[in-house]
N, C-alpha and C positions, 0 to 999 in steps of 0.2 A: 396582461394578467398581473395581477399582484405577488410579490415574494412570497408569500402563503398557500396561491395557490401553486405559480410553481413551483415550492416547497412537495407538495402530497405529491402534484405531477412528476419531479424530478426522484421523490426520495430520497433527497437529500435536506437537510437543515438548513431553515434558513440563514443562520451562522458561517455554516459552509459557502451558500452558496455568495452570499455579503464578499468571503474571504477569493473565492475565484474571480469575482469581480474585482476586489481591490490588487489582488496582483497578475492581473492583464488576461486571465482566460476565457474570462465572459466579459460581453459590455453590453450592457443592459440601458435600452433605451431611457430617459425621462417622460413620465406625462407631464401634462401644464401645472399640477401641482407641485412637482420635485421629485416625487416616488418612483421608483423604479418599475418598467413595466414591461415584463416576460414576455416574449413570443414563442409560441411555437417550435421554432427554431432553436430558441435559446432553450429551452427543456428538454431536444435532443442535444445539444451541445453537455446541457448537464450529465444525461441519462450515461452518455460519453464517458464522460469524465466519470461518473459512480462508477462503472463499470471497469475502466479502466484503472481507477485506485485499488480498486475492489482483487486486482490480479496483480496488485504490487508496484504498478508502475509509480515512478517517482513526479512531482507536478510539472520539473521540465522535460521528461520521458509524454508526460500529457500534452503537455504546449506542443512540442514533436508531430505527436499525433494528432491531435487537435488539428494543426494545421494542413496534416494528408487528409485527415477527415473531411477538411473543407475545400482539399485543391482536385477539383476532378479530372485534370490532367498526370496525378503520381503516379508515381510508378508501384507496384503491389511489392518490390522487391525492397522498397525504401521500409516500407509500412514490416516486411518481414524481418527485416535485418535489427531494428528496434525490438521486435517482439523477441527472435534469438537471441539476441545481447542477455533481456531478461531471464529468461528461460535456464540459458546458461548458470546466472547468479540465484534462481532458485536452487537449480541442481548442485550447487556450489555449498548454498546455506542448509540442504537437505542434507549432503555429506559432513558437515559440518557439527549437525543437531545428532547426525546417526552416532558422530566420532564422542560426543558430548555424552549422548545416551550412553554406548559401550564402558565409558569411563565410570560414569556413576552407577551404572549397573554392576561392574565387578567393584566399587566401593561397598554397594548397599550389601553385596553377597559376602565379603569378607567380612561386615560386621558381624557380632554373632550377638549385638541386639539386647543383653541382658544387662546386670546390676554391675557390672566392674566398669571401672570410667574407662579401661583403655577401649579405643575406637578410631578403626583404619579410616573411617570418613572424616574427622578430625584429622588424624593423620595428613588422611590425604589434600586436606584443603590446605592445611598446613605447610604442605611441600615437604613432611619428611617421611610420606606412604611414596609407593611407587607403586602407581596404579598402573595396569598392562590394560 
């Protein structure tokens, strides 16, 4: 099949999918024309990888996987220990977002919002509030 139609198959853009080929995720047969020509296989391969970016993993965290995906000898624990890593660094960026939230939430409450220019959120980007 055509990059078009594995495009709608995959869900993914053709763009994209050009881009996982050019740096080694996919290889996408030639017909006798020159064009590249999707199987089956290759549109789970993508379907993979959408899904997998899709949950934040990084494109060599994909290659990783990609590669248990296709070895039917791995081991389930290889495939887990990748997925934990990640998991881990959401819950890292979620504490992170929350500590970010709490900051600017006691900024936006100290301002009191009206016609006078002083302003603890100025202040505080400033580095001379001390936001708790």
């Amino acid at each position: 099949m055509n990059i078009g139609t594995a495009s709608v198959k995959s869900g993914l853009p053709p763009k994209t999918i050009r881009y996982y080929e050019e740096i080694g995720l996919l290889k996408a047969d030639r017909a006798g024309n020159g064009y590249r020509d999707y199987s089956m296989s290759d549109v789970h391969r993508l379907r993979f990888l959408q899904r997998s970016r899709s949950l934040g993993f990084s494109v060599e965290e994909c290659r990783q996987l990609l590669s248990l995906y296709g070895d039917k000898e791995r081991e389930s624990a290889d495939v887990k220990a990748i997925a934990e890593v990640k998991l881990a660094e959401i819950d890292r960026k979620i504490a992170e977002l929350a500590s970010l939230r709490e900051m600017l939430n006691h900024l936006v409450r100290a301002c009191n919002g009206d016609e006078r220019p002083d302003c603890p959120i100025i202040d505080g980007l400033a580095g001379s509030g001390t936001p708790q």
